[in-house]
N, C-alpha and C positions, 0 to 999 in steps of 0.2 A: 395835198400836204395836210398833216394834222397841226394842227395852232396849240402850240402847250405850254402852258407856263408854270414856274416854279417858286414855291414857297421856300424861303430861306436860301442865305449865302453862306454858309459854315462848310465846315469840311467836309461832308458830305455832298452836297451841291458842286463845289465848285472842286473837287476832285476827282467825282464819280457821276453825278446824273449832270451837268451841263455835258461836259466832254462829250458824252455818251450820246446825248441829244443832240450835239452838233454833229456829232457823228454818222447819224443815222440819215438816212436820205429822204425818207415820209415824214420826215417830223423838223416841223419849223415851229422857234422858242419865238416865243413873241412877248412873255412877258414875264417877271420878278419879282415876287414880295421880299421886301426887307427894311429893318432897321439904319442898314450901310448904303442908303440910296446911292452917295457919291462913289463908292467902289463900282456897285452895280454900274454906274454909267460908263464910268471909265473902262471895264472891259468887257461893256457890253452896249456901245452906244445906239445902240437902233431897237434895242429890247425897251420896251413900255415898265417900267417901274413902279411899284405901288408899295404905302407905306405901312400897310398891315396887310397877311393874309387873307382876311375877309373882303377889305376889299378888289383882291385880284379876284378869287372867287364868284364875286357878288358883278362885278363889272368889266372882267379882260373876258377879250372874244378869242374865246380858249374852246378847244375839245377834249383836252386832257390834263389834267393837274395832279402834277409832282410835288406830295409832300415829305421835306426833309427836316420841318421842324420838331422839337423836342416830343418825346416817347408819350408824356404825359397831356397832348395837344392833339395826336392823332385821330383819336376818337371823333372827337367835336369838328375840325376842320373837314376831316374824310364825310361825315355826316353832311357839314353843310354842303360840299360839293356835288355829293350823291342829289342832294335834294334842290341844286339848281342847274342837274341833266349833265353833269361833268363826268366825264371819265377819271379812274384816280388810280395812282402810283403813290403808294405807305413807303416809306423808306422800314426798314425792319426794325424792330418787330411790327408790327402790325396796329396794336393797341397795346396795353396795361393790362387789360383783363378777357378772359374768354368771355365776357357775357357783352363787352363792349364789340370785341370782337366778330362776334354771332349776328349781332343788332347790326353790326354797318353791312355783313353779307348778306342780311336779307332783305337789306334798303338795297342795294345795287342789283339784285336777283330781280323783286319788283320795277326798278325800273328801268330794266333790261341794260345796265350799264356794266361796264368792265371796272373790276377793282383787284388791283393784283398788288402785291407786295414784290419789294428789289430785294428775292432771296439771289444775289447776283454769286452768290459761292458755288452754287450751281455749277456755273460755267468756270471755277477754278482749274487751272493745268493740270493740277496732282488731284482731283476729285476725280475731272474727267478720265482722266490715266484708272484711276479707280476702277471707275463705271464699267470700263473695256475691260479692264481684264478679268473681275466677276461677270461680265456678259458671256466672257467668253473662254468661261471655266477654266482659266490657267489657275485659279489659286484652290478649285474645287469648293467644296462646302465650307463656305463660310464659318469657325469655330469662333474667332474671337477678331475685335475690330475696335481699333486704339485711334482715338483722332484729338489730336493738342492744335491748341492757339494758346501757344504761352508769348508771352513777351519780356521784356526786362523794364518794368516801369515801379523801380520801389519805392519812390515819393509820389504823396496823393496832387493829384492836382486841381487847379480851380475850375471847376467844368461840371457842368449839369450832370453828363453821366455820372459824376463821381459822387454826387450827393444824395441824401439818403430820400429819393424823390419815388411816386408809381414810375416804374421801367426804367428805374438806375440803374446802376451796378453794370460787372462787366458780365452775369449771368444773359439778362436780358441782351445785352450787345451782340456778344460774342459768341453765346451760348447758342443765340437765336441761328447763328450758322450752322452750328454744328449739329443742333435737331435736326434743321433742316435738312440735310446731308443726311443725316442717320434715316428720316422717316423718307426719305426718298430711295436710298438702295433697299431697307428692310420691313417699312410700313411700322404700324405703332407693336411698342413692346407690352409684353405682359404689367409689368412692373419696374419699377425704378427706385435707387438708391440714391441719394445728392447730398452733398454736404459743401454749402452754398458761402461762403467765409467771408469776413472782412479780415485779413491777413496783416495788410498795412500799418505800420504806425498812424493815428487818427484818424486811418480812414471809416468811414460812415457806411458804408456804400460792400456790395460782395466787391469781391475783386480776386478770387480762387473758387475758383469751383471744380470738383468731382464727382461727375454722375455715373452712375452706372444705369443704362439700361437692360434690362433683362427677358431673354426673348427663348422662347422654348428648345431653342438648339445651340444658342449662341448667346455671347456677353456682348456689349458695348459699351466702349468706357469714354467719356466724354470729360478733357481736365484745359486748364486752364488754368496760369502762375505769372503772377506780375514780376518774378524772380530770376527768369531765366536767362542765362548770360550766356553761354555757350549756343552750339548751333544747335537750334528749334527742330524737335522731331513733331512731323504732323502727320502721318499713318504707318500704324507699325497693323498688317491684319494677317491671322493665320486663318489657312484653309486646310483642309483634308490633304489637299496635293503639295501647296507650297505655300511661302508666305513672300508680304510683301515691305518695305522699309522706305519708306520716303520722309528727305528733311528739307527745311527751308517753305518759303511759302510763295503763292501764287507770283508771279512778276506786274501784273496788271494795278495794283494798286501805286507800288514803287512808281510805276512808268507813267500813271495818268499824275502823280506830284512831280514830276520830270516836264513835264510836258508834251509828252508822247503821244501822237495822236492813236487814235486806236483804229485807223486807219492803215498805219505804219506797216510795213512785212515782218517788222521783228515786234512785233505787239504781241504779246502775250506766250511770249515761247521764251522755254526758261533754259540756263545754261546748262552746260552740260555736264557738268558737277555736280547738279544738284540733281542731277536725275536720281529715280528710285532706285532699287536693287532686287529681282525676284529669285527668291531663295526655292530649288527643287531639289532636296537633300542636298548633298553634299555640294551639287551645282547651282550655278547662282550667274546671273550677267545682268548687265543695267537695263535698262525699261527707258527707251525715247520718253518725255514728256509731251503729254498731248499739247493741242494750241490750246490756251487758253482767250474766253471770249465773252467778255462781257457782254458786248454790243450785241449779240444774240440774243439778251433780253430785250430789250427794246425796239429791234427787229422785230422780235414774238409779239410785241405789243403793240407795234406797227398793223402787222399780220392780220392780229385778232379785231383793232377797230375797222380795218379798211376790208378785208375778207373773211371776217367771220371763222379764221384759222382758232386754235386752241390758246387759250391766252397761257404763257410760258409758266409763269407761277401762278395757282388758282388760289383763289380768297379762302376755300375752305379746308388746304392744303396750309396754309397759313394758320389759320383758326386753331388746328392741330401743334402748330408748334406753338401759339401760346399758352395755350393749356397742358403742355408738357412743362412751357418753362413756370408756370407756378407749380406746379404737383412737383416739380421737384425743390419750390422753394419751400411749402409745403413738410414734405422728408428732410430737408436738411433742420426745417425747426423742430420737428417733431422727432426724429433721429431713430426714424423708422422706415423699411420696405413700404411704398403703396403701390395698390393695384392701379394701374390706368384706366382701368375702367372707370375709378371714381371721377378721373377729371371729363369726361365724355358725357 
């Protein structure tokens, strides 16, 4: 069994990477950094508690540490762990900056340890559904490829991400998914267009964004609206042969705040409403939704410490989408096209 413990009790932890870690059959939690010691105990009384970071780090008999604390912490903590032989899980994004970024991949490169980021969107229902049916040329040559995380949240609220901090906004949040998706079906783009907004009444912080990336045969528009009250489209993508319409969004997040084990048979399989729609001219029928699976990352990471398999998301695959999400914060100040190659 791998020994792992986790930094932070916030939304993150305790609706996405505990679940996920109890989940998993190589991997036993052994220990918790937090502020909320007393919650900590209460639903987790056999896990070891520690009351900072550093010191789970510095003193839990751990193989692997999960960091879920704030964007602007990640650097520094991933650092120290790297550098007392830990293996380490970034909650997304990864760092603040490319150059913070770079420096902890090649602390973990030297010394031979694993360092992977939870791009767990990956394994979303409607991505995966994606994935297949460009695998397997139903929609043909990819022309254009529309991917939304809007929500309906028009009042700001009191919360780190919202504050105008390194790795606020819901750019960096949110965004950080949807690169990620994007540089995974199509690799990095020529160029990109972004206009990175704070929309909100007083808010500080982005909280819309629309990017365009721009790729020698094809668009990709990447948007984001705290506005949206109606039902959520999340891929509208046309190809040479058909095109594809999916709304609503993965079920996994819903179901791990339910208390869903992910374990469950009905874990991560969405209803049948919400299925897609694949349009071939004139004819059209709905598209099953794949399973969606979180737990597949954490298997992968399982995989990679105990057999040397490919670790699920790679650090320098990460690296890549923070340096997309500044070049386009970048464009959106400067209110100009840039080449990608400048952030590389």
């Amino acid at each position: 069994m791998i020994k792992v413990g986790v930094i932070g009790f916030g939304f993150s932890a305790t609706v996405f990477h505990l679940p996920l870690i109890e989940a998993t059959d190589s991997l036993e939690l052994v220990a918790i950094s937090s502020s909320q010691g007393a919650s900590v105990r209460d639903a987790f009384p056999n896990v070891q508690v520690f009351s900072s970071a550093e010191e789970l780090i510095q003193s839990a008999d751990v193989e692997l540490v999960v960091i879920t604390a704030p964007n602007d912490v990640h650097f520094s903590l991933a650092k120290l762990c790297l550098e007392q032989g830990k293996h380490v899980i970034l909650e997304k994004p990864m760092a603040t900056t490319g150059r913070e970024a770079t420096q902890l991949v090649h602390l973990a490169q030297d010394r031979t340890l694993i360092l992977s980021v939870f791009h767990n969107r990956r394994w979303d229902d409607d991505f995966l559904t994606v994935k297949t049916l460009i695998e397997n040329n139903q929609l043909g040559d990819i022309r254009f490829f529309e991917s939304h995380f809007d929500r309906l949240r028009p009042v700001v609220r009191e919360r780190w991400k919202e504050l105008p901090v390194p790795g606020g906004g819901v750019w960096f949040d949110l965004g950080a998914h949807l690169i990620d998706q994007a540089l995974t079906l199509f690799g990095l783009p020529r160029s990109l267009t972004a206009r990175c907004l704070a929309l909100r009444d007083n808010s500080k912080a982005t909280d819309y964004f629309h990017v365009m990336l721009h790729y020698p045969d094809k668009e990709v528009l990447l948007h984001s609206s705290p506005y949206s009250a109606g039902p959520n489209s999340r891929f509208h993508i046309q190809g040479m042969r058909g095109s594809y319409v999916k709304h609503g969004l993965d079920p996994q997040e819903s179901q791990l705040k339910d208390g869903v084990s992910p374990k469950n048979p009905s874990f991560g399989i969405d209803n049948e409403e919400s299925f897609g729609v694949l349009y071939h001219g004139s004819h059209w029928s709905r598209i099953e939704t794949e399973k969606g699976s979180y737990i597949s990352y954490y298997e992968g990471i399982a995989g990679a410490i105990e057999r040397g398999e490919p670790v699920p998301v790679d650090s320098e695959e990460a690296v890549r989408v923070i340096k997309i999400l500044e070049l386009a914060e970048k464009s959106s100040y400067e209110g100009k096209t840039l080449s990608v190659s400048e952030a590389l």
